[in-house]
N, C-alpha and C positions, 0 to 999 in steps of 0.2 A: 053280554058276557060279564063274569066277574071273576074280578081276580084276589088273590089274597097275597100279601106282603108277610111274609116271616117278622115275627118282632124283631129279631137281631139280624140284621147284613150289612155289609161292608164291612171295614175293617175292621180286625178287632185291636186292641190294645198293642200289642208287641209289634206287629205290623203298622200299626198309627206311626209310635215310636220309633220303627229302622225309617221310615220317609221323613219324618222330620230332623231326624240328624243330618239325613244327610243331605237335604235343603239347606238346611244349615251350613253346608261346605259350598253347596253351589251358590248359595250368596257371596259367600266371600270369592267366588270367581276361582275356585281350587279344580284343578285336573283329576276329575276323580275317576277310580275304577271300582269293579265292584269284583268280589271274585267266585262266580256264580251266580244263577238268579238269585238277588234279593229275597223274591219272595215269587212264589210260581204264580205266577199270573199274566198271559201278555199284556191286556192292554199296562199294565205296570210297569212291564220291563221296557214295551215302545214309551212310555213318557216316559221314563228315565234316560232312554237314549235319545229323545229328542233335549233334553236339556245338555245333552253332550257326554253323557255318562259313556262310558265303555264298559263290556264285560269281560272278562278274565277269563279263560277257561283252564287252560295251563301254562302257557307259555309266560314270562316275567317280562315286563315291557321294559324299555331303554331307557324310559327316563321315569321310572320307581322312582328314583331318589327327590323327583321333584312333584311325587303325584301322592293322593291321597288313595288311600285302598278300604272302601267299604265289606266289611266284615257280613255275609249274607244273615238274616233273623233266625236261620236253623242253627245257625254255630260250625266250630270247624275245631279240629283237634289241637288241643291247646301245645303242642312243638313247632305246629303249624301254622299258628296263631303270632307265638312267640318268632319265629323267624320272617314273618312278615313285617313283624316291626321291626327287624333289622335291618329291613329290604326298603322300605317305601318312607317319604317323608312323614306322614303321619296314616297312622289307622282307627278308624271309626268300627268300633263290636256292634253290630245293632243287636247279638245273639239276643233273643226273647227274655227275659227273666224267667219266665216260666219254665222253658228248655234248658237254662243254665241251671236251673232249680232240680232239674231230672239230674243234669250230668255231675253237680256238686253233692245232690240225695245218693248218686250210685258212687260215686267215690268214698263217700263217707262210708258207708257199710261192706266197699271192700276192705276198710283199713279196719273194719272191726271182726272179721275173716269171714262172712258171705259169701258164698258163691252167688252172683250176680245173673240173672234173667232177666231179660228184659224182653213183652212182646209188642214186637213191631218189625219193621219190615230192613233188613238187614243193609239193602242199598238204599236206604231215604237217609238224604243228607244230614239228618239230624241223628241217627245212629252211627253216621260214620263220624262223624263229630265226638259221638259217647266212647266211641273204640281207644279215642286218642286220651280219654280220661282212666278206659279201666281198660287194660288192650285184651284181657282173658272172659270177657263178659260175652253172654250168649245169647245171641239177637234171634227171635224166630215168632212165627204165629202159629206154629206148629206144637200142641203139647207136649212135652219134654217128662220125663223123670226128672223131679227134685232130686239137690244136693242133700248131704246130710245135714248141713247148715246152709239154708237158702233165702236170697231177700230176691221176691217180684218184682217189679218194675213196669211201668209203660210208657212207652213213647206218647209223647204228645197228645198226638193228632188223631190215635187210634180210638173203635169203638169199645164206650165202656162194659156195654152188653159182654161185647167178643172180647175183652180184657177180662172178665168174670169168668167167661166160657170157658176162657182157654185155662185158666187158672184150677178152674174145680177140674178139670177133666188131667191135669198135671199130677193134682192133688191123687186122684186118682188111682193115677196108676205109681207115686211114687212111696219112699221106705226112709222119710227125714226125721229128724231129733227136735229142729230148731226151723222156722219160719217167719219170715219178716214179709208183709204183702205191703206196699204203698201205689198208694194210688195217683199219678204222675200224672193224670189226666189231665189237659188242659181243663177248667169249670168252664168256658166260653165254648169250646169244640162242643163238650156233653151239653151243655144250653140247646146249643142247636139241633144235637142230635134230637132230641124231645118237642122241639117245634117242629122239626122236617114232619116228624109220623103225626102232629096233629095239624099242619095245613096238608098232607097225604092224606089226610083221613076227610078231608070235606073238598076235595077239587079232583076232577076228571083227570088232571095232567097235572105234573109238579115240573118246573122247570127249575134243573139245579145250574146255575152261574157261577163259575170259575173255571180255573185251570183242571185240566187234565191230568195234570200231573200232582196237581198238590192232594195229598191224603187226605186235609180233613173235608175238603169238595168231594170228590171219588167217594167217600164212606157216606155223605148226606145222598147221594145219588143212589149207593148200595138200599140205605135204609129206604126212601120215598118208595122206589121199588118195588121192594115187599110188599105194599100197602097198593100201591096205584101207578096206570102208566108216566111213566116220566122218562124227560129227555136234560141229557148232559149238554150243555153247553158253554162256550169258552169266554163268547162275546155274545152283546146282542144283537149282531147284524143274522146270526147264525137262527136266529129264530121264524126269519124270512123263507126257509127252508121246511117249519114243521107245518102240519096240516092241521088247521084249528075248526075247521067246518063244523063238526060235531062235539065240539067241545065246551063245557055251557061255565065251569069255573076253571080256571088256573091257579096255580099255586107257585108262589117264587119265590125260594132261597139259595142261599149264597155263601158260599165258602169265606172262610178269615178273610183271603188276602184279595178277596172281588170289591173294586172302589166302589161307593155307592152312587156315583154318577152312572155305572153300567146299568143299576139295577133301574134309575132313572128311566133311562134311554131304554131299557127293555119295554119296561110299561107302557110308555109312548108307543113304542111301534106297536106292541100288540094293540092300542086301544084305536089306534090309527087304521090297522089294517080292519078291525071289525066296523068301522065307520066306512069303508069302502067296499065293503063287500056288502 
């Protein structure tokens, strides 16, 4: 069997970045929380709570005043932001540069009178984070009629492809003066997207590793797809489960926030399990 490794997996940059800050607090022996996952990924959010980390989900803990609060790498609406440092001894932003870069690009062009679109996906924590910057901006992946004066926008983690998509089919049916398009895209997500479809294009199976829940995983899984059978997966124990008898190459890639010791310990057992059979 052969298997082919994605040039980029594991973490990417922004995601490197929120874990070593806040390594950094766990050295110095600081009580920290986080508030929401970090970053969607289990095996992530299990080591971080084996180092003693706690997650937040709403409730405000008793002794804030003596704990540190890690800020998740999607970001969080800056009132909300702002009141957590009022709350907590110290807070740590891991928010991404590159998503602070979305939410400071969309502010900017509401103060220049934009009406603000942005497509992506309305409950991903990184737009409810953008609400709290521009609170009349309109989140969708659904093409919309432009305003008479309109700036695009996209989230992150979305596909560049379906960010063009949606944009010409907007253009389409809309009646505006004035349009501003940028393009918000993470370059590390679109990287990937462009290797998924060429290790999709030479392997029987593509096996995509990460969270479930995280977008820019979910979207390499949409795209391999397209192209050839593939299977979601969250960890590599979960691979003990597919059925590889007939399958002559594999193909493995990996969302942003999947460590690359998963990708390790994936190869392993597949190459383990074809030595035993």
């Amino acid at each position: 069997m052969k298997i082919i490794v994605a040039d980029d997996t594991g973490f990417c940059f922004g995601v490197q970045r929120a874990l070593q800050m806040i390594d950094s607090k766990v050295a110095n022996h600081e009580k920290i929380y986080t508030l929401g996952d970090v970053v969607h990924n289990k095996s992530v959010i299990r080591s971080l709570e084996q180092k003693g980390i706690k997650i937040l989900q709403e409730d405000i803990p008793q002794d804030a005043a003596d704990s540190v609060l890690v800020i998740r790498a999607h970001g969080i609406p800056r009132k909300q932001l702002q009141e957590m440092k009022r709350i907590f001894k110290d807070v740590v932003d891991t928010t991404c540069p590159i998503v602070m870069k979305l939410f400071m690009t969309a502010e900017q062009m509401h103060k220049q009178g934009y009406k603000i679109i942005v497509f992506g996906k309305k409950n991903h924590p990184e737009m409810i984070a953008l609400m709290g910057y521009v609170q009349d901006v309109i989140v969708t992946t659904e093409p919309i009629p432009l305003h008479i004066k309109s700036c695009v926008l996209s989230q992150t983690t979305m596909s560049t492809y379906e960010f063009y998509k949606f944009l010409e089919k907007s253009i389409d049916i809309s009646n505006f003066k004035e349009l501003r398009v940028i393009n918000t895209i993470c370059d590390v997500t679109a990287k990937r997207e462009s290797q998924t479809q060429e290790v999709a294009r030479k392997s029987d199976l593509v096996i995509v590793l990460g969270g479930k829940n995280s977008s820019n995983t979910s979207k390499l899984a949409k795209i391999a797809s397209q192209i050839t059978k593939t299977v979601h997966i969250e960890e590599p124990s979960e691979v003990d489960e597919i059925d590889l008898s007939a399958i002559k190459t594999i193909g493995i890639v990996t969302g942003t926030s999947t460590p690359q010791e998963d990708v390790k310990t994936l190869t392993e057992k597949i190459l383990n399990r074809r030595e035993k059979e």
